[in-house]
N, C-alpha and C positions, 0 to 999 in steps of 0.2 A: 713418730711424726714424719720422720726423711723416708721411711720402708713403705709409706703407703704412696705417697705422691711417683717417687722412682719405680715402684714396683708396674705400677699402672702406666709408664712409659715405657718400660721394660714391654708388656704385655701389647702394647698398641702398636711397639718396634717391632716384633715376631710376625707378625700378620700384615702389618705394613713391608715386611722383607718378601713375605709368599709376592703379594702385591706388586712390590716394586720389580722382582723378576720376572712376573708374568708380562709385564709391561714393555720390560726392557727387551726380551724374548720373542715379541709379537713380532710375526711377519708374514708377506703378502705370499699365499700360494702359489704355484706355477700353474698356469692353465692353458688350454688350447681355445678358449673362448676368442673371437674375432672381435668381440663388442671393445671399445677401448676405453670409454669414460673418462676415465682419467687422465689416458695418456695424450702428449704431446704428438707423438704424430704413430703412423700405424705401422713401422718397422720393428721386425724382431728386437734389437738393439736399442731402441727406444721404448717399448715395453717393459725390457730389460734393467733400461735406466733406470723408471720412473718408477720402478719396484722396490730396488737397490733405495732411490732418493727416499721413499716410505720405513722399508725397513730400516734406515740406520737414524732418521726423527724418532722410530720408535725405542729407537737403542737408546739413543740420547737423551730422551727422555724419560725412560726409565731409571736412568743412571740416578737422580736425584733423588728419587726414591728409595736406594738399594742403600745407598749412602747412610740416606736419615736414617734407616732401619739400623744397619751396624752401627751407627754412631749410638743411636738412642738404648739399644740394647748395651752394648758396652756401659754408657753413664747408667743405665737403669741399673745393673747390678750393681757398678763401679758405690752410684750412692748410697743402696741398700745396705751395702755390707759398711759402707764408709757411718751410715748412721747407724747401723746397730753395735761398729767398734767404736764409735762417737771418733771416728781418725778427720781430722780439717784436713789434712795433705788429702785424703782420697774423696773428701765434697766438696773440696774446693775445684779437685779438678771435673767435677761434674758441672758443678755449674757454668765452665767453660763448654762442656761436650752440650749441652741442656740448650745450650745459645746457637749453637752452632746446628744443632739438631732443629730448632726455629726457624732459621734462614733457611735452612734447604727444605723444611716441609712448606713452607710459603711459597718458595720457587716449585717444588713441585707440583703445588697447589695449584697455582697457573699455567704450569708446561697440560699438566692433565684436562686444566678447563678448555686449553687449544686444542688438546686430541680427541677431546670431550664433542668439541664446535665442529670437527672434521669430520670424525665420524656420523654425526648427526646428518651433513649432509645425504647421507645413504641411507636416510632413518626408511619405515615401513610408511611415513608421511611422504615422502617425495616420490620414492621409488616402490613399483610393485612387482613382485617377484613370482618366479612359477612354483610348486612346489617338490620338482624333482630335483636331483643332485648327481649329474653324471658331470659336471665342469662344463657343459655344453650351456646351458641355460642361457638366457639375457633377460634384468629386469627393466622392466619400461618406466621411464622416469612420467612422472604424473603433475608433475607443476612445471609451469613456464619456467624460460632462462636454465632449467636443468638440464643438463643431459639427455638426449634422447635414450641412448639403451647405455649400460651397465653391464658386462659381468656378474650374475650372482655369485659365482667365488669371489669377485672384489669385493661388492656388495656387503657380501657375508661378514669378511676379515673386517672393514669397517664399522659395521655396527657389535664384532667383537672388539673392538680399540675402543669403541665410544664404551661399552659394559663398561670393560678393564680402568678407563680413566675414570667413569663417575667412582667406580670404589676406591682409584689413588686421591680423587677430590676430596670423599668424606674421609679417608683415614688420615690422609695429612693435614685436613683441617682440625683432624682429633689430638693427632699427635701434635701439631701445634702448638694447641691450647694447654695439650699434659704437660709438654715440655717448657712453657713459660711458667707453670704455675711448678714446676716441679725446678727451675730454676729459682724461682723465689724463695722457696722454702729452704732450699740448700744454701743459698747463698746469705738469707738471715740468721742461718745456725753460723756461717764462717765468719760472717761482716757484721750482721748488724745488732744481733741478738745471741752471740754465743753461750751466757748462760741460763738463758732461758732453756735452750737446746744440752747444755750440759755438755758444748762441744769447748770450753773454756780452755787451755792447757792446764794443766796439773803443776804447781810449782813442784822443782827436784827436791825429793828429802834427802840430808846428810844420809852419807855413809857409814855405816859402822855406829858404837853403843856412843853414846857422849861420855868423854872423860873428864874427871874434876881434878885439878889441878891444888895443889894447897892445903893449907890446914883446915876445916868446917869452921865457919864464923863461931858456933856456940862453944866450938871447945878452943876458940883462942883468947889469950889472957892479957 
């Protein structure tokens, strides 16, 4: 009963970790393109800036992810094993990592829908791009109040951040849900329902043969 719920957090932490590094890892190329879109103003050094500022939101926001993953993988085995040795010290501390693993896939859940909104700004709807790739390119932004021209290297690493965040959106909304329902389940075997679970302590048996003391009732006179 505890090996299926944990196992399936275990498994959605592994791929959630690929995830949450790919996330934390993303950053903006170096180019020679002249186009600035994004930037603040058109000095080397402000380009520079405003790349730096991009890269380390994406660190940041990775982090949440990388987190839940270890965390969720550690409780996923930590319960597995804690329910097949029926141990309450080792699901009890699950369903603390299981909670904790909930709050950061929620936060990550929303860090990803902002990087999700960002990237989108660059989508193949706003901006249209050439299809060559020497760094030189500019794409031309196509709906009002946007940008006039773009970098397709920026361009590009954006609508790579939007990818990378919709799959942190759906895995942390999966891990979530595994990690509450796999919190439930551990914590009914510790709290609420132990012997249903078989997780009950064991009373201690004396040690040693029992000794009889005295004469046998039937052969006293």
């Amino acid at each position: 009963m505890l090996t299926i719920p944990n196992g399936i957090v275990l498994t959605i932490g592994l791929v959630m970790a690929i995830v949450g590094i790919l996330l934390a890892t993303h950053t903006m190329p170096e180019t020679t393109c002249l186009a600035y879109g994004i930037y603040s103003g058109s000095s080397s050094s402000s380009r520079s800036s405003a790349r730096d500022d991009v890269n380390s939101y994406a660190f940041l926001g990775g982090m949440p992810a990388v987190i839940a993953a270890l965390l969720a993988i550690i409780g996923g085995v930590l319960g597995a094993i804690g329910g097949v040795q029926k141990s309450m010290g080792m699901v009890g501390c699950t369903v603390a990592l299981m909670y904790i693993v909930l709050l950061l896939s929620v936060i990550c859940f929303f860090v990803s829908m902002l990087g999700n909104a960002i990237g989108d700004v660059y989508s193949e709807e706003y901006y249209t791009c050439p299809d060559g790739d020497t760094g030189e390119e500019m794409c031309v932004g196509t709906v009002k109040n946007m940008y006039g021209m773009a970098c397709k290297t920026d361009v590009d690493s954006f609508r790579s951040y939007a990818a990378k965040s919709q799959a942190g959106m759906a895995f942390a909304a999966m891990l979530a849900i595994a990690s509450l329902f796999a919190g439930i389940f551990d914590c009914s075997a510790c709290c609420c329902c132990p012997d249903n679970y078989e997780m009950k302590s064991q009373p201690k048996q004396p040690v040693g043969a029992p000794v009889t003391y005295g004469q046998p009732a039937e052969n006293a006179q």
